[in-house]
N, C-alpha and C positions, 0 to 999 in steps of 0.2 A: 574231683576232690583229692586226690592224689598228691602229696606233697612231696617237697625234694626229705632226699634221706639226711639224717641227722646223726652224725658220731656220738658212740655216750656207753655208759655201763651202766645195763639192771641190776639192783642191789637187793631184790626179793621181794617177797609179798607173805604182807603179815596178817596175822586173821585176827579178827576181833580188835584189833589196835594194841596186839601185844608182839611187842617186836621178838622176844624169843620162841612165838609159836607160826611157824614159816606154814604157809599153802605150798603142798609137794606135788599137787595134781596137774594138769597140762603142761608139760615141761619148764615149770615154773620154780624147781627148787635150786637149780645152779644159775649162781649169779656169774656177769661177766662182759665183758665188752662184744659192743657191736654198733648195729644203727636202727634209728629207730622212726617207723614213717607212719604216716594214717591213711587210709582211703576209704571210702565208702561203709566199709563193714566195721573198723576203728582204728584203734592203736596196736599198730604191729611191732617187735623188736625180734631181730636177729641176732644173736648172741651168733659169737667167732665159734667155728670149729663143731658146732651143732647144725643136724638139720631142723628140727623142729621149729619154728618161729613161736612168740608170744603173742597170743591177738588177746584183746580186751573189746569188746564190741561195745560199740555206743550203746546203744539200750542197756548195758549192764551197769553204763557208770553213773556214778550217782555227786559226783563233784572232784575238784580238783585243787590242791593245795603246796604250798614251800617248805621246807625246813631245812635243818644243819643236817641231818643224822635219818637214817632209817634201818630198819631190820638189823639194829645192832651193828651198824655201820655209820662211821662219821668222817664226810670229809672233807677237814678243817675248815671250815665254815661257808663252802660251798653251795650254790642250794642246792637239792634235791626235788626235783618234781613229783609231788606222790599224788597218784590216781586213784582216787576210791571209787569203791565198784562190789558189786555184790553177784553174788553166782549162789544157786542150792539155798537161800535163806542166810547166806553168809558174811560177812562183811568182810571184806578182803581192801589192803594197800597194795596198791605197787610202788614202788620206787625207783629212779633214773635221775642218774646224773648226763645232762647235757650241756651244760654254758656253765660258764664261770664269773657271768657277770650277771647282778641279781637283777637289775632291770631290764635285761632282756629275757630274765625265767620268767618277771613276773607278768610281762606283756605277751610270753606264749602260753600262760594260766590263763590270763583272758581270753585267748583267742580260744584256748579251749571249751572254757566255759561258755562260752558263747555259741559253740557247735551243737552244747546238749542241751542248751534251754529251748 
């Protein structure tokens, strides 16, 4: 289940759907380039220059969605892929920018969506 890596930059993960209250917990409060892949256990990101990786495990997420802007970040009308997903009773987004062309963000939302139904 392994897929090739994907260049992109994490833009944060907001709690509740409020973009100025950021999740600071598993190395999740610096945002920043790297790549981002899935395998078995979920979605990983490497951010540059950290060891920690990002996982978001399949059993946490709860759906996946597009837009311009996340966590107080916008970039120029880009999508963004955001990953909702719940941890502790929580609701949490994440957000990654990887493509810059919206029909191919919005045909790897499908395919995501598709992994957790």
């Amino acid at each position: 289940m392994a897929t090739d890596r994907k260049k992109g930059n994490y833009l944060g993960t907001d709690i509740d759907g409020k973009w100025w209250k950021r999740h600071r917990a598993d190395g999740m409060l610096s945002r920043g380039n790297g790549e981002l892949w899935m395998d078995a256990e979920g979605i990983h990101f490497h951010r540059l220059l950290l060891k920690q990786d990002i996982l978001i495990r399949w059993d946490a997420m709860t759906g996946f969605s597009l837009g311009k802007w996340h966590a107080g970040k916008w970039l120029a009308g880009y999508p963004v892929l955001k990953v909702h997903w719940e941890k502790d009773g929580t609701s949490l987004c994440s957000g990654f920018f990887l493509v810059k062309d919206w029909d191919e963000a919005r045909q790897f939302v499908a395919d995501l969506t598709a992994k957790i139904a």
